[in-house]
C-alpha positions in Angstrom: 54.5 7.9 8.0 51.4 9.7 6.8 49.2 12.1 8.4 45.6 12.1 8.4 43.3 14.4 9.1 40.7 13.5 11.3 36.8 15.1 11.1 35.5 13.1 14.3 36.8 10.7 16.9 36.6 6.9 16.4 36.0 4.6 18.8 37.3 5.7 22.8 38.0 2.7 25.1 39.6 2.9 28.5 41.1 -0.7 29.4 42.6 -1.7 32.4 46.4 -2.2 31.3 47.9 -5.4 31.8 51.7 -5.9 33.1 53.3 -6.5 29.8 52.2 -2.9 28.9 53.7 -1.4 31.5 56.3 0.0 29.0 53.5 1.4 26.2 52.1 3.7 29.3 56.0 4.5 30.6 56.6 5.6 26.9 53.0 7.6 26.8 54.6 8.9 30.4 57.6 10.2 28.4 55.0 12.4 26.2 53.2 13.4 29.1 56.2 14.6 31.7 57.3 17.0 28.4 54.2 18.4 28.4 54.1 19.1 31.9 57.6 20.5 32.1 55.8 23.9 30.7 54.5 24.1 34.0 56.8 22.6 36.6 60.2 21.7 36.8 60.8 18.6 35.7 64.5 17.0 35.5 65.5 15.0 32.4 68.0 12.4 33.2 71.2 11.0 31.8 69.7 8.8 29.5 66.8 11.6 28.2 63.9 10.3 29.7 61.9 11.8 32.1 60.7 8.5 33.8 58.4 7.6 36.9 60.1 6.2 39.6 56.5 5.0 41.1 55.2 3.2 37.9 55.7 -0.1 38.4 53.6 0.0 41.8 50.4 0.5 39.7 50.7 -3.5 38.9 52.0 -4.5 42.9 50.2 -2.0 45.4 46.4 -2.8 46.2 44.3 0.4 45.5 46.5 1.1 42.4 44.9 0.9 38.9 46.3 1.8 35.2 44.7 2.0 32.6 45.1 2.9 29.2 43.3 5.4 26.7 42.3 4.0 23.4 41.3 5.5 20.4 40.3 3.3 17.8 42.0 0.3 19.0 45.5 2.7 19.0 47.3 4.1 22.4 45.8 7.9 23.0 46.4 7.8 26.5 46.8 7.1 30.5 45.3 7.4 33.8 46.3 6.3 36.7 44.1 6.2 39.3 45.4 5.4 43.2 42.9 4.8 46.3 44.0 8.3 49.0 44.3 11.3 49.0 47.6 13.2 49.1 46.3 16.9 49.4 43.4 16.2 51.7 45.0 13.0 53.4 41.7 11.4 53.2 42.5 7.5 52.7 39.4 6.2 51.2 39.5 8.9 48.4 40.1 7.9 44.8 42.7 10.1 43.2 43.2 10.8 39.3 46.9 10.3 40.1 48.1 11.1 36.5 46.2 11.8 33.6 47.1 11.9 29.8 45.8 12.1 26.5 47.8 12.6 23.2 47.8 16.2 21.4 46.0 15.0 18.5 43.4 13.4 20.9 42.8 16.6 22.5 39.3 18.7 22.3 37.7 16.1 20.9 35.7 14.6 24.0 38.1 11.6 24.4 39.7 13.0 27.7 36.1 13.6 28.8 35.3 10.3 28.1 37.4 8.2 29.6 37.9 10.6 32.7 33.9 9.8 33.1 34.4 6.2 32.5 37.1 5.7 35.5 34.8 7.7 38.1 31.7 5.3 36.5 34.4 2.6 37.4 35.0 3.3 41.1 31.9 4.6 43.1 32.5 6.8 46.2 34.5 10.0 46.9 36.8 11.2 44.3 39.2 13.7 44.4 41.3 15.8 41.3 44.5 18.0 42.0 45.4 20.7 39.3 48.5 22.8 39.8 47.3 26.5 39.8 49.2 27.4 36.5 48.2 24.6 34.4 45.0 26.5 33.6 44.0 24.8 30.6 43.7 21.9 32.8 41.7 23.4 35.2 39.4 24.4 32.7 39.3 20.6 31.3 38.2 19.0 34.7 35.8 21.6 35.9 34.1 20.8 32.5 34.4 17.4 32.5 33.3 16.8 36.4 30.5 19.5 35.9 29.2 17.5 33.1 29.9 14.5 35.2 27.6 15.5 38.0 25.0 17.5 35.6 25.8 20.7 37.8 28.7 23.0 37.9 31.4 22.4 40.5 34.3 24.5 41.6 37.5 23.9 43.1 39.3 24.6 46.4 42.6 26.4 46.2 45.0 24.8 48.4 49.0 25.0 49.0 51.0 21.7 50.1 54.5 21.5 50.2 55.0 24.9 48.3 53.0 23.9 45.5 49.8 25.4 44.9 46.5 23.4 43.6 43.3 23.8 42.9 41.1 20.5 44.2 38.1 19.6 43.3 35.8 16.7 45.3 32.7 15.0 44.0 31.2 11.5 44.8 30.5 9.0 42.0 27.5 6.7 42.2 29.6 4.2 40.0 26.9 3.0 37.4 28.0 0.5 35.6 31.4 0.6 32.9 30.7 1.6 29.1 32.5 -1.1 27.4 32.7 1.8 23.9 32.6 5.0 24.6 31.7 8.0 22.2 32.9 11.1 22.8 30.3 13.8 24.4 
């Protein structure tokens, strides 16, 4: 296996992800629970996977949607995006559920992108839950929604069963989907 070194990003897509890859996002979630364990505490189980008990309901539960992050027709990425609210209980809220986007995908407007994409993709109120100490996430989606909306937002600071977020709301018009994206 060969590395390459990359000067700009190719091609970003965010595609709705069928059932039968179900397990290329559960492996992505593998990638993305490691990462995450820097900032909560996160079991690993007998067999050395983190795992998501609630994945499967992304292809079974109305108001669920998955969708996978592509960079030049390759994997990069997930979101999953779920209709309510769990910080603000509000049940018509969409929610960035889970979010995701390889290391060597990273600062190169490819998160941007397909974060835009999905709100472009579902018009109405949105809502995105940080944890407090994940501060270089914070700083990712009060860019990103900022440059969403063309005007800076900041985020509440809210606690919810011990675990302290910050939250930030916006609305999306919901133009219509970019089938290619470039990055910003």
């Amino acid at each position: 296996m060969g590395i390459q070194a990359k000067n700009s990003i190719g091609q970003i897509e965010v595609v709705p992800a069928l059932p039968d890859q179900e397990p290329v996002i559960a492996n992505l979630v593998e990638l993305y629970a490691h990462d995450f364990s820097e900032f909560q505490e996160l079991e690993i189980g007998q067999d050395g996977r983190f795992g998501y008990r609630d994945l499967h309901h992304y292809w079974s539960e109305p108001g669920r949607h998955p969708f996978l992050i592509k960079v030049d027709d390759r994997p990069a990425g997930f979101v999953l995006v779920k209709q309510g609210s769990d910080i603000s209980g509000d049940r018509t809220a969409w929610d960035v559920a889970e979010f995701f986007v390889v290391r060597g995908c990273r600062r190169l407007g490819v998160g941007k992108a397909a974060a835009q994409e999905v709100w472009r993709r579902f018009p109405g109120r949105w809502e995105v839950r940080v944890m407090m100490a994940n501060q270089p996430a914070r700083q990712f989606w009060a860019g990103a929604i900022s440059e969403f909306l063309g005007e800076t937002i900041r985020g509440i600071r809210t606690e919810v069963g011990g675990e302290h977020w910050e939250l930030f709301s916006f609305a999306s018009s919901g133009v219509p989907p970019d089938s290619k994206l470039r990055p910003m």
